[in-house]
N, CA and C of each residue as an Amber inpcrd file, in Angstrom:
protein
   366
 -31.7330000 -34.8080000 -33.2660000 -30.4320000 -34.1560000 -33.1600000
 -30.4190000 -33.3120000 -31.8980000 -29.4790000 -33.4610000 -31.0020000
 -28.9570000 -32.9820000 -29.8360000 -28.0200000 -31.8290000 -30.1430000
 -28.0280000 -30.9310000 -28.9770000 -26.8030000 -29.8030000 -28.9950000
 -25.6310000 -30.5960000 -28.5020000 -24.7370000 -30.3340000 -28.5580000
 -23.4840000 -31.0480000 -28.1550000 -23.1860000 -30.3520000 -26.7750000
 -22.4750000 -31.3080000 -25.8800000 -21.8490000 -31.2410000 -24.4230000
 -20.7920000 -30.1440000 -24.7850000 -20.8450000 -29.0910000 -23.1900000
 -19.3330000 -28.8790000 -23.6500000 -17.9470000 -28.8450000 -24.0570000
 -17.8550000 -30.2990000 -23.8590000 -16.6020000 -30.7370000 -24.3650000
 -16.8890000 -30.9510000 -25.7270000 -17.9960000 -31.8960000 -26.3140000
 -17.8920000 -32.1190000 -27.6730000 -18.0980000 -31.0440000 -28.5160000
 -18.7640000 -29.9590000 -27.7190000 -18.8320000 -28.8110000 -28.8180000
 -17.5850000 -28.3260000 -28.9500000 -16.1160000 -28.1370000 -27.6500000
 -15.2070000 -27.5890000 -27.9750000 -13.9970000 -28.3300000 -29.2110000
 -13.9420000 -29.5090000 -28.7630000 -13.6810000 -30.6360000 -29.7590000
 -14.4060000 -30.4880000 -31.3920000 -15.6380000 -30.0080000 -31.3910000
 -16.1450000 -29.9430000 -32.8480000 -15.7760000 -28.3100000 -33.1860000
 -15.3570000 -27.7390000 -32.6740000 -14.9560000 -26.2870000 -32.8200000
 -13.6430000 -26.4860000 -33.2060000 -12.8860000 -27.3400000 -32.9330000
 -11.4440000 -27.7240000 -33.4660000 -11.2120000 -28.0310000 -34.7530000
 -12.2900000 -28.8210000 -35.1950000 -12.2070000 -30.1080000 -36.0940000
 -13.1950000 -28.8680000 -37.0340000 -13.8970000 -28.1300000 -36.8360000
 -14.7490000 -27.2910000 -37.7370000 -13.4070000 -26.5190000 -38.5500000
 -12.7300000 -25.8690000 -37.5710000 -11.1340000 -24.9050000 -37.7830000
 -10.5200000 -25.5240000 -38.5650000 -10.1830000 -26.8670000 -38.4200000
  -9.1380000 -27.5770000 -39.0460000  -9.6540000 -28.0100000 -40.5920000
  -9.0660000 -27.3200000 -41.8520000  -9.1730000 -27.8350000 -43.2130000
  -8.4030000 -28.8340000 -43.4140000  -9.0220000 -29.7870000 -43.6310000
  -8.6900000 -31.3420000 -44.0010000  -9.1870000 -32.2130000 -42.7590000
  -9.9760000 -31.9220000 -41.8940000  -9.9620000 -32.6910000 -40.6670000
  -8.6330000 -32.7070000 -39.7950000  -8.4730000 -33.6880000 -38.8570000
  -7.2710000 -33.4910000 -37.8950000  -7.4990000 -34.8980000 -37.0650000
  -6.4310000 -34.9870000 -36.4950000  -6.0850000 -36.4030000 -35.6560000
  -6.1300000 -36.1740000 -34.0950000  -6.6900000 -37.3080000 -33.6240000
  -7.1530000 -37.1020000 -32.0120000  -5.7310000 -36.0900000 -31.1360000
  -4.5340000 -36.6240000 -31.8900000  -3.4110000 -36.0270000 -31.2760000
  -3.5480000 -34.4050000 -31.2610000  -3.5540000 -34.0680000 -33.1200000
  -3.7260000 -32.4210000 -33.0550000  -5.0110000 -32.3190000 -32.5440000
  -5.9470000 -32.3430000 -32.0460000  -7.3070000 -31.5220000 -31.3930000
  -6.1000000 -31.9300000 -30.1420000  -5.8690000 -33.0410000 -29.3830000
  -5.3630000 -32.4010000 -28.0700000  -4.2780000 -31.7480000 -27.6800000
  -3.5630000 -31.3100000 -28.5260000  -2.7110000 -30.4370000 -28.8820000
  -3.3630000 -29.1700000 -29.0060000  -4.2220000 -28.8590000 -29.7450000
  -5.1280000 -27.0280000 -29.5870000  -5.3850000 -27.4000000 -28.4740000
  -5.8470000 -28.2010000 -27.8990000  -6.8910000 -27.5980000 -26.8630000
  -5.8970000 -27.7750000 -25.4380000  -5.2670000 -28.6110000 -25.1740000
  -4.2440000 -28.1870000 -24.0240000  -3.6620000 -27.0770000 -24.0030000
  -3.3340000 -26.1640000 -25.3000000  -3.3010000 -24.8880000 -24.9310000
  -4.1620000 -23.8890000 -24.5980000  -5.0360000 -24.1810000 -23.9710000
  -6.1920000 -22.8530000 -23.6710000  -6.8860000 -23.8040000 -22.5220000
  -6.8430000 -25.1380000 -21.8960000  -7.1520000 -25.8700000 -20.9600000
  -6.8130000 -27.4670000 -20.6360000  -6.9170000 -27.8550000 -19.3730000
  -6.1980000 -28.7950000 -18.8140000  -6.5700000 -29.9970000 -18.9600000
  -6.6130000 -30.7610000 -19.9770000  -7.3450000 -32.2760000 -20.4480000
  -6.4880000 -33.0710000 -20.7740000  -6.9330000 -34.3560000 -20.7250000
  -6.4990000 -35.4390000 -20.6080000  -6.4900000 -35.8990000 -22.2440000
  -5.4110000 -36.5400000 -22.4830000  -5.4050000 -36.7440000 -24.1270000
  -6.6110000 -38.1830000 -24.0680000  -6.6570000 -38.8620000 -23.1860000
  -8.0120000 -39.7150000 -23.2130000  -8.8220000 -39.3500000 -23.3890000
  -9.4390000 -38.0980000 -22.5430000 -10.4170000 -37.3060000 -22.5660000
 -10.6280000 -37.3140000 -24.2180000 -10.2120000 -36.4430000 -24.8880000
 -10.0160000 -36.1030000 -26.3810000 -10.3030000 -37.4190000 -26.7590000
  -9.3230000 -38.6000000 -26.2480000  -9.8280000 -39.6060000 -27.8180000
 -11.3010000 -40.2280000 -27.0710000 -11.7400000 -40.3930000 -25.7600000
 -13.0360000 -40.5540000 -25.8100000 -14.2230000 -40.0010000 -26.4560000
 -13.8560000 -38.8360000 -25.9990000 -15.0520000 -37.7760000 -26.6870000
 -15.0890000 -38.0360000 -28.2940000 -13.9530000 -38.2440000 -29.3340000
 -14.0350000 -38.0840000 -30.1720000 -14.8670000 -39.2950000 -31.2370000
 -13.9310000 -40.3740000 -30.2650000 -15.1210000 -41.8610000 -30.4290000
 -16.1580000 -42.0880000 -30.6100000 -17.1380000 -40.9470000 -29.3790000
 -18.2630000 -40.7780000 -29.3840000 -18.8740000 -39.9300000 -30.4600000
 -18.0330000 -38.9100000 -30.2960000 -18.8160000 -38.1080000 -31.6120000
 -18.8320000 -39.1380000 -33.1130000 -17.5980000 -39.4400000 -33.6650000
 -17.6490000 -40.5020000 -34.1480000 -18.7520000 -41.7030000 -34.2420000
 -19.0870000 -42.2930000 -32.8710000 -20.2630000 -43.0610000 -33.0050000
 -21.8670000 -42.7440000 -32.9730000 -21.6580000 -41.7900000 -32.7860000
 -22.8390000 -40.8770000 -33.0250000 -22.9540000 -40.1560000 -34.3910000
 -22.0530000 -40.4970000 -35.1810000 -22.3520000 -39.9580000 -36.9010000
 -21.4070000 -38.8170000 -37.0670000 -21.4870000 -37.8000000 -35.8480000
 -20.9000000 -36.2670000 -35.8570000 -19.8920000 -36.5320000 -36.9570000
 -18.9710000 -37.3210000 -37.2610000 -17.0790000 -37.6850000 -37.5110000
 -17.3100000 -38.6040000 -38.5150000 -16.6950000 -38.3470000 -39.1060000
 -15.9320000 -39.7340000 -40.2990000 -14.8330000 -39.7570000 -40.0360000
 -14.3250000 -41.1460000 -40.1070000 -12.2370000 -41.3250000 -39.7880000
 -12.0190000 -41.5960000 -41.3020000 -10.9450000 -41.4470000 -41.7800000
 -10.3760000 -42.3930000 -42.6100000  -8.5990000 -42.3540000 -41.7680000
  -8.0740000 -43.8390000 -41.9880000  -6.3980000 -44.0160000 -41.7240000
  -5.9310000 -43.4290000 -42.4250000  -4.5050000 -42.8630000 -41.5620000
  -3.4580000 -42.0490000 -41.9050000  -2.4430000 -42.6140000 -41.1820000
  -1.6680000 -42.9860000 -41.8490000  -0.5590000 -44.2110000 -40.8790000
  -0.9780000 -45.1250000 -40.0590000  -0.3980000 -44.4400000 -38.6810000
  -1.4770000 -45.3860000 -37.4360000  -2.3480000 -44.9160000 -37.0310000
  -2.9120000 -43.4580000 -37.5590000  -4.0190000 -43.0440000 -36.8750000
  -5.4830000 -42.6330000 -37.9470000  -5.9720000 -42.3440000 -37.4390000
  -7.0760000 -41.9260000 -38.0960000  -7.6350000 -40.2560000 -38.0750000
  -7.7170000 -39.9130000 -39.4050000  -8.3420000 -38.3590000 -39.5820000
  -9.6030000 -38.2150000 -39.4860000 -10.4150000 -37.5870000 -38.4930000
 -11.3000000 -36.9610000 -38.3500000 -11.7390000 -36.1060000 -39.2090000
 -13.3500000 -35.8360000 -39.2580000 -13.7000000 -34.6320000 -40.0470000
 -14.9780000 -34.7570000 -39.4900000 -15.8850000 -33.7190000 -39.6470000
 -17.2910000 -33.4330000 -39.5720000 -18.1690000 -33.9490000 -40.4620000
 -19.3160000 -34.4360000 -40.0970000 -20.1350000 -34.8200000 -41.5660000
 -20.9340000 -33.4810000 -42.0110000 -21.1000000 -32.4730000 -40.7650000
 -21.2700000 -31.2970000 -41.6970000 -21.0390000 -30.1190000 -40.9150000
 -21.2820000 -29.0300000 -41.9510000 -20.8060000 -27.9630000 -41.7590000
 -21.4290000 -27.3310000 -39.9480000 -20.4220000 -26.2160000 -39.9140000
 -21.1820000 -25.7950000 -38.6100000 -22.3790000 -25.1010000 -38.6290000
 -22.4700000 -24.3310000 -40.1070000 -23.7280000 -23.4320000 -40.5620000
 -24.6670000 -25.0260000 -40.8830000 -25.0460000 -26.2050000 -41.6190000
 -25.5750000 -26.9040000 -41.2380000 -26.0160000 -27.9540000 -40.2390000
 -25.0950000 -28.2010000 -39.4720000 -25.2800000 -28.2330000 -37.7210000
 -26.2310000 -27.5390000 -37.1830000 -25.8460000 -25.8590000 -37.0690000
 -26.8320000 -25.1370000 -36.5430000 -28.0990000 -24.9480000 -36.6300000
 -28.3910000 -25.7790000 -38.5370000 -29.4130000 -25.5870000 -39.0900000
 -30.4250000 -26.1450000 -38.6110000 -29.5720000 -27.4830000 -38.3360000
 -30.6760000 -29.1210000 -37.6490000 -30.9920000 -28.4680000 -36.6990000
 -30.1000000 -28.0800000 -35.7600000 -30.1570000 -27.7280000 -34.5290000
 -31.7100000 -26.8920000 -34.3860000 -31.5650000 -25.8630000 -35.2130000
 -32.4750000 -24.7710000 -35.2080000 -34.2720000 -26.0650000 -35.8940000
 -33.8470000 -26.2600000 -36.7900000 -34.9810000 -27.2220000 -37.5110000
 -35.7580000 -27.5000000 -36.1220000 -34.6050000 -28.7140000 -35.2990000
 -35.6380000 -29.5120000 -34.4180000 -36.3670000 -28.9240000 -33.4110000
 -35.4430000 -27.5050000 -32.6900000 -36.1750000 -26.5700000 -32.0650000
 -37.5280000 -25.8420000 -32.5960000 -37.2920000 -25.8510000 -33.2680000
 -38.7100000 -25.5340000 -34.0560000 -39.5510000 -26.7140000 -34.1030000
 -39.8700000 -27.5900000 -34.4770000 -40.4070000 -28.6440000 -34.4760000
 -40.6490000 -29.5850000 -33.3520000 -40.1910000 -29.5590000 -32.5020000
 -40.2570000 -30.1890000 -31.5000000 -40.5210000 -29.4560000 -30.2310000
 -40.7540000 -27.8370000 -30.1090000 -41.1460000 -27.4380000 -28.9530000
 -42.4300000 -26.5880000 -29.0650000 -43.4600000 -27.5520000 -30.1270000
 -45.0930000 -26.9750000 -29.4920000 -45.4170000 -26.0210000 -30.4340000
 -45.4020000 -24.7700000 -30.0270000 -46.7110000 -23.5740000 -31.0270000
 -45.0860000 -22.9730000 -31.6190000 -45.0200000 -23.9300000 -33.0850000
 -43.8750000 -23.0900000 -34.2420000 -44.1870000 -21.5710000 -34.5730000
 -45.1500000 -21.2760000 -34.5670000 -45.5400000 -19.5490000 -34.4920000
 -45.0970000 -19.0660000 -33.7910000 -45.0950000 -19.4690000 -32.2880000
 -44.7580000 -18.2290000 -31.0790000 -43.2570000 -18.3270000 -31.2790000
 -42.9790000 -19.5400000 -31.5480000 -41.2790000 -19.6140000 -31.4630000
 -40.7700000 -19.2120000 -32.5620000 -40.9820000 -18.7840000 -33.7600000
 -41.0410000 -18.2040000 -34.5800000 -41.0800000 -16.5240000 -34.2130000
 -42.0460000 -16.1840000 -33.6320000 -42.1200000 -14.9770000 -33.3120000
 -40.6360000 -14.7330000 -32.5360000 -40.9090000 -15.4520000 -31.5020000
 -39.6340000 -14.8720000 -30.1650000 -38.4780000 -15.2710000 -30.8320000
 -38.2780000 -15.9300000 -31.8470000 -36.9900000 -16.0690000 -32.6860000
 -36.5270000 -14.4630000 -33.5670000 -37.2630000 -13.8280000 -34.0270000
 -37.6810000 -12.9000000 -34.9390000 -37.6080000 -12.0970000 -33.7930000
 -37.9290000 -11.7610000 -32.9380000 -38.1090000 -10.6480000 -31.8390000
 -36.6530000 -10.6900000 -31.3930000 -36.2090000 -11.5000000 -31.5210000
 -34.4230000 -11.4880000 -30.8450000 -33.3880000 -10.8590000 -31.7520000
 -33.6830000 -11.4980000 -33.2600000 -32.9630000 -10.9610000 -34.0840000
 -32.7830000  -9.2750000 -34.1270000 -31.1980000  -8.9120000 -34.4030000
 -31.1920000  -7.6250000 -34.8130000 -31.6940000  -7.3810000 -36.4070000
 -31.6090000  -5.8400000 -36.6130000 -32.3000000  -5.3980000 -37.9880000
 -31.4830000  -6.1860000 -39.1360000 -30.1200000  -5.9280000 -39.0510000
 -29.0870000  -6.4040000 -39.8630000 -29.6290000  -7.5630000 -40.6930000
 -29.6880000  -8.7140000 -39.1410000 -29.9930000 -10.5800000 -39.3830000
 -31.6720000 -10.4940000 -39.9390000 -32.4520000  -9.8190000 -39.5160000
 -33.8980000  -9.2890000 -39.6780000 -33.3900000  -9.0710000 -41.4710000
 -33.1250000  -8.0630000 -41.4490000 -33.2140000  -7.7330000 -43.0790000
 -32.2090000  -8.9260000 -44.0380000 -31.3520000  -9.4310000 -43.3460000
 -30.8130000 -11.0150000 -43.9030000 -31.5960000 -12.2210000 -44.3180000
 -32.7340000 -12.2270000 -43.1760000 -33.5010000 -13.0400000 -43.2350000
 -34.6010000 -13.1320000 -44.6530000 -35.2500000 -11.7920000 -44.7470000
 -36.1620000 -11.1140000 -45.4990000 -35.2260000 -11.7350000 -46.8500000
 -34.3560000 -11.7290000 -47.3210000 -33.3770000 -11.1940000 -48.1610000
 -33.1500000 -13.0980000 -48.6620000 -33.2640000 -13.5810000 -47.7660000
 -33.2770000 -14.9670000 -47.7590000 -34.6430000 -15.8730000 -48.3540000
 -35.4120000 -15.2730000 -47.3740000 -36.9500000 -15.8100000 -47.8030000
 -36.8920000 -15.3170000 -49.3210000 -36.7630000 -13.9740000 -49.5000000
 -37.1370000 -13.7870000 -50.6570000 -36.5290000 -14.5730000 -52.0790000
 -35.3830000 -15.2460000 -51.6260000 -34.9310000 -15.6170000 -52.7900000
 -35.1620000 -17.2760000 -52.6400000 -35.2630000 -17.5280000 -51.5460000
 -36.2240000 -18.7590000 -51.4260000 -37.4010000 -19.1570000 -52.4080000
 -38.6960000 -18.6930000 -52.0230000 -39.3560000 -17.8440000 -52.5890000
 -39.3770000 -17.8910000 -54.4180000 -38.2000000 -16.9990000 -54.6940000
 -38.0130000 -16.8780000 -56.3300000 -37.5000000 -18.2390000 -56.7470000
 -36.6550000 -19.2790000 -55.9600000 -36.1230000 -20.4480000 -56.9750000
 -37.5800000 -21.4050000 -56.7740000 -38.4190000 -21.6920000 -55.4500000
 -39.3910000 -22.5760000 -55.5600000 -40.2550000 -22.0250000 -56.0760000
 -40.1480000 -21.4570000 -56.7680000 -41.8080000 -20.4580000 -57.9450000
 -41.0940000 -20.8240000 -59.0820000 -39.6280000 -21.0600000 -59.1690000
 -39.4770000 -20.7160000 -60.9340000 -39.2590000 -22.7740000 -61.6660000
């Protein structure tokens, strides 16, 4: 699992927003308001995400509804997973992960493990 381009991340930031998914038309509709793209642009990118798993379509008249296959908090998760796993000494990166966090996310974390923790013990 890859981080997404900037376009596909802004495109999956649309489609994350949108409850029920959304059609290549509405994402290029948000997003021409805040920058200057090509409605191709949009249905390429979306294709791709699409063929890359990111998207499920189902038809809706003549078009097709988009959606995510998952959440953005599980996105991030993979995301985070493979970084860990794939870049060498999981300890140090572990550490400098933990060294970044504020107390708040620090004591979130703790708060997490711990109940981790209590369901795989019981």
């Amino acid at each position: 699992m890859r981080g997404f381009g900037e376009l596909e991340g802004a495109v999956m930031q649309h489609l994350w927003a949108a409850d029920g998914g959304a059609t290549v038309r509405e994402v290029y509709e948000q997003m021409r308001q805040s920058r200057q793209i090509a409605y191709t642009t949009v249905l390429s990118t979306i294709h791709n995400l699409h063929r890359k798993g990111r998207l499920t379509r189902e038809l809706e008249g003549k078009a097709h509804r988009y959606r995510p296959t998952a959440t953005r908090a599980e996105y991030s998760a993979a995301v985070m997973r493979e970084a860990l796993t794939s870049g060498g000494d999981s300890e140090a990166i572990l550490s400098h992960f933990v060294e970044q966090m504020s107390t708040e996310e620090s004591r979130r974390l703790q708060e997490l493990l711990g109940r981790n923790a209590e369901e795989t013990s019981a």
